[in-house]
Biopython code that builds the backbone (N, CA, C, O; Angstrom):
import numpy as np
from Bio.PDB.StructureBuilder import StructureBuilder

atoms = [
    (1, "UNK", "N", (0.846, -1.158, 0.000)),
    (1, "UNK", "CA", (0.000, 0.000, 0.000)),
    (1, "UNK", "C", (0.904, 1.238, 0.000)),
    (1, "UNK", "O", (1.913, 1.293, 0.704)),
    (2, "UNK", "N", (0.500, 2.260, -0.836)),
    (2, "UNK", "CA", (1.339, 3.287, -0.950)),
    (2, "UNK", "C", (0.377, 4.508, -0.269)),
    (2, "UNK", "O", (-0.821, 4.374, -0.516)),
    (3, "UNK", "N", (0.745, 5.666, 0.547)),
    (3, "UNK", "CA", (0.290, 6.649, 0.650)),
    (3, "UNK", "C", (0.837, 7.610, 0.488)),
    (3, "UNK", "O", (2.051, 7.603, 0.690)),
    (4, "UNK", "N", (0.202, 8.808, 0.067)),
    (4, "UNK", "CA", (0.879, 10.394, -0.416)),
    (4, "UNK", "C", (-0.265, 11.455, 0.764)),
    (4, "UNK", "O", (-1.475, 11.415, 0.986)),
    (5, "UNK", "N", (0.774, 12.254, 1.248)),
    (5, "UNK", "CA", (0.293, 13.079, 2.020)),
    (5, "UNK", "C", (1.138, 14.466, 1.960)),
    (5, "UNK", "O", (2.289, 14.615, 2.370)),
    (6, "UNK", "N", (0.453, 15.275, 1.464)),
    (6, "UNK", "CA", (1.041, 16.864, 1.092)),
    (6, "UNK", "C", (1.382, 17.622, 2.521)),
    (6, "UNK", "O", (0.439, 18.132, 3.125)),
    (7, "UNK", "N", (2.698, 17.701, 3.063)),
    (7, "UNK", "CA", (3.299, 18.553, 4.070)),
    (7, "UNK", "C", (2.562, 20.418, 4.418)),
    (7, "UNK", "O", (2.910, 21.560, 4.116)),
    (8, "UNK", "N", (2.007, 20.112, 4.797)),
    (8, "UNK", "CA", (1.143, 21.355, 5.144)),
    (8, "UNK", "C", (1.643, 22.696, 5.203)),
    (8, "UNK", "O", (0.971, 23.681, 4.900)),
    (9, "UNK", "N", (3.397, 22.733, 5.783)),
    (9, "UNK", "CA", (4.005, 23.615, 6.052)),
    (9, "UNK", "C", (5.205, 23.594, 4.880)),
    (9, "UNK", "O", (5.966, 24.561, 4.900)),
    (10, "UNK", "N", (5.423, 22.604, 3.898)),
    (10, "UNK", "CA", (6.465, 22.404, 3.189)),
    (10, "UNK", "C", (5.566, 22.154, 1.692)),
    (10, "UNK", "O", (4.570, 21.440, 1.574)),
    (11, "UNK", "N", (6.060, 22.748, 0.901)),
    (11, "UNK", "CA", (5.949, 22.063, -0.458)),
    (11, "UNK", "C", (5.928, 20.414, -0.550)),
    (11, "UNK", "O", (5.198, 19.717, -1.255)),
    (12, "UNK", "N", (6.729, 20.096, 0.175)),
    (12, "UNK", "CA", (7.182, 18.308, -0.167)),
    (12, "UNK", "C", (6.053, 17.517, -0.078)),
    (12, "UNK", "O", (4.990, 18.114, 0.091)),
    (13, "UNK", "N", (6.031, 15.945, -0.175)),
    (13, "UNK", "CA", (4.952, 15.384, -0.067)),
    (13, "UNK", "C", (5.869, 14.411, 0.733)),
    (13, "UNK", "O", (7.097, 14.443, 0.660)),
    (14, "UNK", "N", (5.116, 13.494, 1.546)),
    (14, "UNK", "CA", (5.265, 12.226, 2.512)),
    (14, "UNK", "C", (4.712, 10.737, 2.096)),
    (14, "UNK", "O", (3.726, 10.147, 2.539)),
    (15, "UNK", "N", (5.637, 10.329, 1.129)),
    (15, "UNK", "CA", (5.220, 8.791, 0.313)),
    (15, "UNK", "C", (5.666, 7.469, 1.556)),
    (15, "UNK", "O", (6.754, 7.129, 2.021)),
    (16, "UNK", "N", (4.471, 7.054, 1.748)),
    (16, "UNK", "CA", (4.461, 6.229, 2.794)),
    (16, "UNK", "C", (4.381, 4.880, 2.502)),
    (16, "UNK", "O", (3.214, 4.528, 2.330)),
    (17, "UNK", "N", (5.471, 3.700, 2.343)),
    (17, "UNK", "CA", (5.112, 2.385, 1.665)),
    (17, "UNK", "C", (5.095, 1.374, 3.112)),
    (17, "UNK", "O", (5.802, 1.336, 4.119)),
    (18, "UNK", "N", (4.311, 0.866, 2.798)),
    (18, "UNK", "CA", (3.070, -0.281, 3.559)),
    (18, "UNK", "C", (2.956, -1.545, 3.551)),
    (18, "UNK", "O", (1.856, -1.509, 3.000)),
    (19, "UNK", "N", (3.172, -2.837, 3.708)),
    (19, "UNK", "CA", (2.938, -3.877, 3.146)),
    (19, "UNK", "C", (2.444, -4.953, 4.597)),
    (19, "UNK", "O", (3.153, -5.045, 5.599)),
    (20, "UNK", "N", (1.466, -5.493, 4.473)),
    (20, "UNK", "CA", (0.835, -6.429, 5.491)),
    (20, "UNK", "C", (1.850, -7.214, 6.573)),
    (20, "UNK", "O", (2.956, -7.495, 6.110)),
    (21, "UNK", "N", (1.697, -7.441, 7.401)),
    (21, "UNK", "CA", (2.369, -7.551, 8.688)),
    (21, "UNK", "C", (2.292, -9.466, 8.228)),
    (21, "UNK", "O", (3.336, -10.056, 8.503)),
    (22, "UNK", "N", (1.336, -10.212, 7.688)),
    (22, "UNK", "CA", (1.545, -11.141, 7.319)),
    (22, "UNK", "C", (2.536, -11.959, 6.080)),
    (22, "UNK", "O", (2.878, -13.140, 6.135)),
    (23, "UNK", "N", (2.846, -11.065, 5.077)),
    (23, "UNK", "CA", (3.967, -11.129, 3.908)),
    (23, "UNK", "C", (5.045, -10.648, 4.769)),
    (23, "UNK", "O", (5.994, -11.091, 4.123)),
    (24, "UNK", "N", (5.641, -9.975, 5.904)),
    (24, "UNK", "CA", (6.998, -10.053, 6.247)),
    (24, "UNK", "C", (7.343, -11.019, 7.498)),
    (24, "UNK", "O", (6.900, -11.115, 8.642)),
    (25, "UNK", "N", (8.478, -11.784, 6.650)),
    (25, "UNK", "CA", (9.548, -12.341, 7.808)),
    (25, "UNK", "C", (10.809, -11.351, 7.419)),
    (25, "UNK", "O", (11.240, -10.900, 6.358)),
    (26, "UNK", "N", (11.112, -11.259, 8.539)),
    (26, "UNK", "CA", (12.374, -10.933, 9.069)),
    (26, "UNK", "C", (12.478, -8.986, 8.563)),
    (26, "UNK", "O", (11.574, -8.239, 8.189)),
    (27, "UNK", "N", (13.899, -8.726, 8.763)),
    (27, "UNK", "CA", (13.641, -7.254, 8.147)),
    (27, "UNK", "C", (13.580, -7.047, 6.344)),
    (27, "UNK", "O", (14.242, -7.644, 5.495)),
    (28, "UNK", "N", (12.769, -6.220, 6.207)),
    (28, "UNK", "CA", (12.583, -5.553, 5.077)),
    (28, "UNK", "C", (12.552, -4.133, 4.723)),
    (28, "UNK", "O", (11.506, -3.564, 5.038)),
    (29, "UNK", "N", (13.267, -3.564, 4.261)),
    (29, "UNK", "CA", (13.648, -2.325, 3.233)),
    (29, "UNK", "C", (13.160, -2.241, 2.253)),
    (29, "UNK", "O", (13.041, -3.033, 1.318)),
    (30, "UNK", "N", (12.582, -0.459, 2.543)),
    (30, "UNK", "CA", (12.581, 0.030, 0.966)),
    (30, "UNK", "C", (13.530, 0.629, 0.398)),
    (30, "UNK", "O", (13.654, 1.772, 0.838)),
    (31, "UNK", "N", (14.486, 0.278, -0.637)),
    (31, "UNK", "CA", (15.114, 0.889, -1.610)),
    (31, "UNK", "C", (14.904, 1.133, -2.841)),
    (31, "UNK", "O", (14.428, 0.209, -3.500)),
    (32, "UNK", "N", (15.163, 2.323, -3.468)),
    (32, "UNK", "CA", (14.786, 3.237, -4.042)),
    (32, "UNK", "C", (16.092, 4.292, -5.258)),
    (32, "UNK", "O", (17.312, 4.188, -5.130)),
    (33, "UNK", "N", (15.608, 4.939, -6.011)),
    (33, "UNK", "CA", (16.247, 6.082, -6.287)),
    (33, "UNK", "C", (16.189, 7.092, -5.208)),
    (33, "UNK", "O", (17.102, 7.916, -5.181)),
    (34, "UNK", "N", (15.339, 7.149, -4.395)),
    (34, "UNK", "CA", (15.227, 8.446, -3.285)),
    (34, "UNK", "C", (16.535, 8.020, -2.529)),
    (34, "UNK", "O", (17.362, 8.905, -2.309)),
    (35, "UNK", "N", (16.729, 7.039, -2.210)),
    (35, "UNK", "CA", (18.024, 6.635, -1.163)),
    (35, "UNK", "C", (19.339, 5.861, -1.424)),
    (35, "UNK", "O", (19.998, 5.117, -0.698)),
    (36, "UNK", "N", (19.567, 6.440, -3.186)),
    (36, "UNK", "CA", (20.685, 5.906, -4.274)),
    (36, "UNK", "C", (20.456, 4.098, -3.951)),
    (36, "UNK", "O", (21.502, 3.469, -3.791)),
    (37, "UNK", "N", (19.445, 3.502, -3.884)),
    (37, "UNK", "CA", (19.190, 2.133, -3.827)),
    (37, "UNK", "C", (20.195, 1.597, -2.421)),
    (37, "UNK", "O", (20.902, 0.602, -2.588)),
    (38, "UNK", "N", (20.201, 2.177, -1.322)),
    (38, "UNK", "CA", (20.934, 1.952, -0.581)),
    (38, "UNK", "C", (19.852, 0.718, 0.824)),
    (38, "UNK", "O", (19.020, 1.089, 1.651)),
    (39, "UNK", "N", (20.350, -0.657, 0.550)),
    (39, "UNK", "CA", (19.676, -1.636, 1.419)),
    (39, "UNK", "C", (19.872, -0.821, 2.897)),
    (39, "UNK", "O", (20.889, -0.134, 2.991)),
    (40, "UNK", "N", (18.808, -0.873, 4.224)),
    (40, "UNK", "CA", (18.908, -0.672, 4.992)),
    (40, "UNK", "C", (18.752, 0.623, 5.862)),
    (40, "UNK", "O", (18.754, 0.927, 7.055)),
    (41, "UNK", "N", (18.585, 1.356, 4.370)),
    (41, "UNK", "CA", (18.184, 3.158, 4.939)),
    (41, "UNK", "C", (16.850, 3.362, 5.315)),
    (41, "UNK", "O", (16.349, 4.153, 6.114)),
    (42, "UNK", "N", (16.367, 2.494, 4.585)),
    (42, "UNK", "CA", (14.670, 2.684, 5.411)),
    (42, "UNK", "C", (13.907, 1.490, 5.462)),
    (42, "UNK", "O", (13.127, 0.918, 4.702)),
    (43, "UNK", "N", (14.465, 1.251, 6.821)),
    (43, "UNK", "CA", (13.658, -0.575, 6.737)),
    (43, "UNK", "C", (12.213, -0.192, 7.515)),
    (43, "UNK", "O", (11.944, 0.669, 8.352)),
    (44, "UNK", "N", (11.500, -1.114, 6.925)),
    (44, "UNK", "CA", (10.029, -0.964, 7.573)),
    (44, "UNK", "C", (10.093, -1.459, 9.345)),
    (44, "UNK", "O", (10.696, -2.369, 9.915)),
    (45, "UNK", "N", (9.194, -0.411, 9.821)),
    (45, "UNK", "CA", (8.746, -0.620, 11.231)),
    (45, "UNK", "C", (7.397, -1.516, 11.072)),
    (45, "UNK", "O", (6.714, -1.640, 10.055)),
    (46, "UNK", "N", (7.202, -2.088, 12.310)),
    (46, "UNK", "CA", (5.952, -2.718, 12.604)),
    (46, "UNK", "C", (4.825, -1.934, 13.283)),
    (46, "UNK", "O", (4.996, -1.544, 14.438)),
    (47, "UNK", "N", (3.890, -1.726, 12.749)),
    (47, "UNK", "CA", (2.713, -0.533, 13.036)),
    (47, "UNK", "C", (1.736, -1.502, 13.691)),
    (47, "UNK", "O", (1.529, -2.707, 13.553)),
    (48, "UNK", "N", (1.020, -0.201, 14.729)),
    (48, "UNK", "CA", (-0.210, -1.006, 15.197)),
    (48, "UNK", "C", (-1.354, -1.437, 14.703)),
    (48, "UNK", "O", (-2.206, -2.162, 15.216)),
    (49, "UNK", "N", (-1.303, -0.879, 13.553)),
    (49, "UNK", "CA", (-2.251, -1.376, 12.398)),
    (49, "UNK", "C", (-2.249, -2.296, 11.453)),
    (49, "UNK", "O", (-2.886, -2.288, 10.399)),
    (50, "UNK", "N", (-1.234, -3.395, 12.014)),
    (50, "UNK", "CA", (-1.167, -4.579, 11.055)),
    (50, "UNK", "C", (-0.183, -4.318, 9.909)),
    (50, "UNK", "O", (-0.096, -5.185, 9.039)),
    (51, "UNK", "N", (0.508, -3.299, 9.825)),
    (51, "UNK", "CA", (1.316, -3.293, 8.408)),
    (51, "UNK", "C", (3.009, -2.975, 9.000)),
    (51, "UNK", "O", (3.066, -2.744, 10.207)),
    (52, "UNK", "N", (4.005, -2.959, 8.431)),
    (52, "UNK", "CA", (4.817, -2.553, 8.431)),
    (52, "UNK", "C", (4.922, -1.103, 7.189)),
    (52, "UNK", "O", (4.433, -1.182, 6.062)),
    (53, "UNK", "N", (5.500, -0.124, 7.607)),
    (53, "UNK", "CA", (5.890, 0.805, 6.771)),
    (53, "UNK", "C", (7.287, 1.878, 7.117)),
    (53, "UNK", "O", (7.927, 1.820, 8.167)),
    (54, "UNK", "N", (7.536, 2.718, 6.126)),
    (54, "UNK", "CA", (8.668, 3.317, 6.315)),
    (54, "UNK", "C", (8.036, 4.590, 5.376)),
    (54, "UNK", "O", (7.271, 4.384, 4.434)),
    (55, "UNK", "N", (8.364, 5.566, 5.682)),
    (55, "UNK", "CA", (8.022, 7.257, 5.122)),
    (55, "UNK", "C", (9.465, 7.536, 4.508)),
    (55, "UNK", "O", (10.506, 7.130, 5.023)),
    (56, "UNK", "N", (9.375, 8.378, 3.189)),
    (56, "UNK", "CA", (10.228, 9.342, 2.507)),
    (56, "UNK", "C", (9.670, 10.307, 2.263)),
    (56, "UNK", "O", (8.505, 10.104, 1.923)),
    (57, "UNK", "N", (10.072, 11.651, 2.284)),
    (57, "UNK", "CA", (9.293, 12.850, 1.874)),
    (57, "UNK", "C", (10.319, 13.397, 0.268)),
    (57, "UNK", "O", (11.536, 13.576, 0.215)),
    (58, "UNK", "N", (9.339, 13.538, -0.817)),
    (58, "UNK", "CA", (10.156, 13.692, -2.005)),
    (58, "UNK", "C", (9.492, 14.685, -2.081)),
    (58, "UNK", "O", (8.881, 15.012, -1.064)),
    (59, "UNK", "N", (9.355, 15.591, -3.395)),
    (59, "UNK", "CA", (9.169, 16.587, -4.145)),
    (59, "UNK", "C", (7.788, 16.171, -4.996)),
    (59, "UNK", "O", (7.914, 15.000, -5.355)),
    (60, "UNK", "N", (6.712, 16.646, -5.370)),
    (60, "UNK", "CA", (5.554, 16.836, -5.858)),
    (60, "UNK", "C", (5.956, 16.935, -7.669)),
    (60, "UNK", "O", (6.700, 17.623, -8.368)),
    (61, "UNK", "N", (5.095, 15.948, -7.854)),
    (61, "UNK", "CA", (5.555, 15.551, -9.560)),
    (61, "UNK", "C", (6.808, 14.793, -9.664)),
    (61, "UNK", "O", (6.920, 14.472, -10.847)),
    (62, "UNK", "N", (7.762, 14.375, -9.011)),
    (62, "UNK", "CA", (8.427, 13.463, -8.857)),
    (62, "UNK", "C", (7.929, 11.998, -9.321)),
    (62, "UNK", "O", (6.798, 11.606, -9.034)),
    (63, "UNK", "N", (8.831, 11.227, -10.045)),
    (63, "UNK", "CA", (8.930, 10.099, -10.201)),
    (63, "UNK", "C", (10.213, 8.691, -9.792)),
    (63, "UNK", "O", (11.288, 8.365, -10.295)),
    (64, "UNK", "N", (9.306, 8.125, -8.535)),
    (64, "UNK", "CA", (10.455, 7.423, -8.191)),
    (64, "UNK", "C", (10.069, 5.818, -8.578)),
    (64, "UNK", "O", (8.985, 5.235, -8.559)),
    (65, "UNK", "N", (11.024, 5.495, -8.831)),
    (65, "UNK", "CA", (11.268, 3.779, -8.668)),
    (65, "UNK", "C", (11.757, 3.395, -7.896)),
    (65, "UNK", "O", (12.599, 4.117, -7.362)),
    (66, "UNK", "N", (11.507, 1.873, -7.305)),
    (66, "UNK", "CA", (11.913, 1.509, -6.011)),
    (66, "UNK", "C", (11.337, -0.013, -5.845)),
    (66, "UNK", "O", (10.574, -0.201, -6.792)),
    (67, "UNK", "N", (11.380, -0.770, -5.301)),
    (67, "UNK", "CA", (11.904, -2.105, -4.466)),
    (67, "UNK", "C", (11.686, -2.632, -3.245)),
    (67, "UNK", "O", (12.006, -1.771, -2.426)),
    (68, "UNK", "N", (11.293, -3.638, -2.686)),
    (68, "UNK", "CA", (11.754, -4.128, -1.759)),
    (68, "UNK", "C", (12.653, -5.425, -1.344)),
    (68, "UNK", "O", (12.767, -6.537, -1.860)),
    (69, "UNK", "N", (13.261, -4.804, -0.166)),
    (69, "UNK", "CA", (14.484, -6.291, -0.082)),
    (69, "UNK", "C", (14.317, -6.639, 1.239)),
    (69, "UNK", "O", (14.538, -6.086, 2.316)),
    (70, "UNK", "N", (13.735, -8.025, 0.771)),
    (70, "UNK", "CA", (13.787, -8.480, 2.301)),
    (70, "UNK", "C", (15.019, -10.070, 2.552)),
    (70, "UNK", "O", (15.979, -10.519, 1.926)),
    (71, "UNK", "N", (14.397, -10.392, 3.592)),
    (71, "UNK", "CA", (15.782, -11.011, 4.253)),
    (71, "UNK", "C", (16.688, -12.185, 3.154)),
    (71, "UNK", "O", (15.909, -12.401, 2.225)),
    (72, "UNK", "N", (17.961, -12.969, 2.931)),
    (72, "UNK", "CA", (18.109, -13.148, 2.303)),
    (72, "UNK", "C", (18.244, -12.863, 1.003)),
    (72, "UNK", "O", (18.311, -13.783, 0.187)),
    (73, "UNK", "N", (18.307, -11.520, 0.607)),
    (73, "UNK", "CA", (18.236, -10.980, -0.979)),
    (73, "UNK", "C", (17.075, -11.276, -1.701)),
    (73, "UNK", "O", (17.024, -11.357, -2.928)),
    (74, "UNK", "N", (15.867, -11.484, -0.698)),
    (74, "UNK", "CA", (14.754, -11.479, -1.723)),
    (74, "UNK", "C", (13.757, -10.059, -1.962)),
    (74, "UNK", "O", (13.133, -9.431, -1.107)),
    (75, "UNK", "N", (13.852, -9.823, -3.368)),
    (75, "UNK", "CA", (13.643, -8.677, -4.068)),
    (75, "UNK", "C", (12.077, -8.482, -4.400)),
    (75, "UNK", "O", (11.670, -8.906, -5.482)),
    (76, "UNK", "N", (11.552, -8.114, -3.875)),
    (76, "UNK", "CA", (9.641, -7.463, -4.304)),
    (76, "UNK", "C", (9.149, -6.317, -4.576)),
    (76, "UNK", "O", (9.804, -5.363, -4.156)),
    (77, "UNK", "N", (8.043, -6.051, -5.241)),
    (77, "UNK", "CA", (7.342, -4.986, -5.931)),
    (77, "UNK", "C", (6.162, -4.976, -5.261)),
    (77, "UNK", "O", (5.698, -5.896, -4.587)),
    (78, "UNK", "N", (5.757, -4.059, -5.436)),
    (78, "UNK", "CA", (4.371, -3.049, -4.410)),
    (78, "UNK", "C", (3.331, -3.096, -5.954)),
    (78, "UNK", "O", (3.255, -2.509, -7.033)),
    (79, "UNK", "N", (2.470, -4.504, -4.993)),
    (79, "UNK", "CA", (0.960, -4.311, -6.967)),
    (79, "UNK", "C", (0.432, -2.990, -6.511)),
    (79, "UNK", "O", (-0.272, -2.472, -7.379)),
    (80, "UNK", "N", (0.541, -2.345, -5.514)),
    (80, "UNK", "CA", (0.249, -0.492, -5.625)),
    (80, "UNK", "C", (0.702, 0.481, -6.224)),
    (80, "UNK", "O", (0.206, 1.606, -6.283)),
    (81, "UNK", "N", (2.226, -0.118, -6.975)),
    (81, "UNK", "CA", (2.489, 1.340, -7.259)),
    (81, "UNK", "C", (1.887, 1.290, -8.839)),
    (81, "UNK", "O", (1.246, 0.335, -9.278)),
    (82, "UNK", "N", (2.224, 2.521, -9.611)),
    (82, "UNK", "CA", (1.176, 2.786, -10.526)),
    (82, "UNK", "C", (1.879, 1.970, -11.606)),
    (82, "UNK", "O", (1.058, 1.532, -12.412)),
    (83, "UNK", "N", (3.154, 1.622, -11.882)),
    (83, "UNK", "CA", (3.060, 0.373, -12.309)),
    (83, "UNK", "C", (4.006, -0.311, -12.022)),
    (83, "UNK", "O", (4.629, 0.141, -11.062)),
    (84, "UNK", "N", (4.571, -1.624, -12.621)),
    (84, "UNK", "CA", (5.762, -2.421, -12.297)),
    (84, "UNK", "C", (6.107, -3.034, -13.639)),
    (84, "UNK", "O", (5.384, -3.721, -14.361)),
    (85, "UNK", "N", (7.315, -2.661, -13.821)),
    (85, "UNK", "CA", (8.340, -3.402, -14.863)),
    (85, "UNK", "C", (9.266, -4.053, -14.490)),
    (85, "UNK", "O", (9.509, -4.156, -13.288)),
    (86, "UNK", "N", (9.977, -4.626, -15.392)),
    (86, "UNK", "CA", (11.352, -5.549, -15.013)),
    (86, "UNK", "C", (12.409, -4.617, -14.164)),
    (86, "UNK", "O", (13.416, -5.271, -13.893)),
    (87, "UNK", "N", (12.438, -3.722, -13.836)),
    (87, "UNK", "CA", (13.358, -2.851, -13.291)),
    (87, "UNK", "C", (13.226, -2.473, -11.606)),
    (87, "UNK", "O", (14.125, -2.242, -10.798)),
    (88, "UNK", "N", (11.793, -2.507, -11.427)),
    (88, "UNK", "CA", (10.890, -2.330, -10.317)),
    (88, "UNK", "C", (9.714, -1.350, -10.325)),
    (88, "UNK", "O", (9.437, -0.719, -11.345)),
    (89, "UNK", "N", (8.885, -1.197, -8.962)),
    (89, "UNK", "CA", (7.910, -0.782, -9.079)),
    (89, "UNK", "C", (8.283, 0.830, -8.850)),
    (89, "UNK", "O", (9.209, 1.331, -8.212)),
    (90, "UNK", "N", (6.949, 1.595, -9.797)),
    (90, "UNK", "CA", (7.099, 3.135, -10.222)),
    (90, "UNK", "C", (6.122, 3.937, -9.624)),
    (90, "UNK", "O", (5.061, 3.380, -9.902)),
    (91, "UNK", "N", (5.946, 4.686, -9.124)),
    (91, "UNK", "CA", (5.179, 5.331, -8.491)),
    (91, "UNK", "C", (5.374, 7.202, -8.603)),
    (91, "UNK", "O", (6.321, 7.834, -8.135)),
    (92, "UNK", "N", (3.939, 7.898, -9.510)),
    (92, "UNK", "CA", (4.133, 8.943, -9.810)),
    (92, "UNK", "C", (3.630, 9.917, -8.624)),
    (92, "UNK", "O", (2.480, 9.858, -8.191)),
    (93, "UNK", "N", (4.900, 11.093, -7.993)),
    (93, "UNK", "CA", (3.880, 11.471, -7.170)),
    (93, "UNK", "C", (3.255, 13.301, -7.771)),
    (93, "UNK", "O", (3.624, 14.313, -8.368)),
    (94, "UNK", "N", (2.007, 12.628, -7.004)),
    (94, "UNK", "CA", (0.925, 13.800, -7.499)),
    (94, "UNK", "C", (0.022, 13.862, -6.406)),
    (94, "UNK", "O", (-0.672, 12.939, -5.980)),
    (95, "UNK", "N", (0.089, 15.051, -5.981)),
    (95, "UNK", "CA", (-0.699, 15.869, -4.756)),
    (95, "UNK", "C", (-1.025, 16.764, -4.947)),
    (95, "UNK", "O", (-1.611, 17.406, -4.076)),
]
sb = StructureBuilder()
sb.init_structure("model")
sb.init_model(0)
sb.init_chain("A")
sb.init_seg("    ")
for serial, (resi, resn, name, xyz) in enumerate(atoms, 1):
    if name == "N":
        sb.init_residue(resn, " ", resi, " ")
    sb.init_atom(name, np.array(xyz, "f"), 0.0, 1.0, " ", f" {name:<3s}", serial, name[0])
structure = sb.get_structure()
């Protein structure tokens, strides 16, 4: 699950990626172009709402691609973002 939330006091926006508390074992990261694809810069927390997620705040009209890596080098895509190719999943932001 992806969320976009427009910074009230900032131009920026707050892209929030999400994924069910039942699809993760062990730790999982989102990497990205926002964080030069760097494993481990934003690993998902466990929320009281059943999901794990991790927040980046990018720039409005931005287009990022991005990934997840979880334990063992296994590599996944978000069926949320607006789409997914062989490269990873893409997500346009618009607020």
């Amino acid at each position: 699950m992806l969320r976009l939330a427009r910074d009230r006091k900032t131009s920026f926006v707050r892209l929030t990626f999400a994924i069910p508390a039942d699809i993760v074992t062990g730790t999982v990261s989102v990497v990205g172009d926002f964080n030069d694809w760097t494993p481990g810069t934003h690993v998902l927390r466990r929320r009281s709402n059943g999901t794990y997620s991790a927040a980046v705040t990018v720039s409005p009209g931005s287009t990022l691609r991005f990934r997840y890596l979880g334990e063992n080098g296994h590599w996944f895509d978000d069926p949320d973002a607006d789409y997914v190719d062989p490269q990873g999943s893409v997500v346009q932001v618009q607020v």
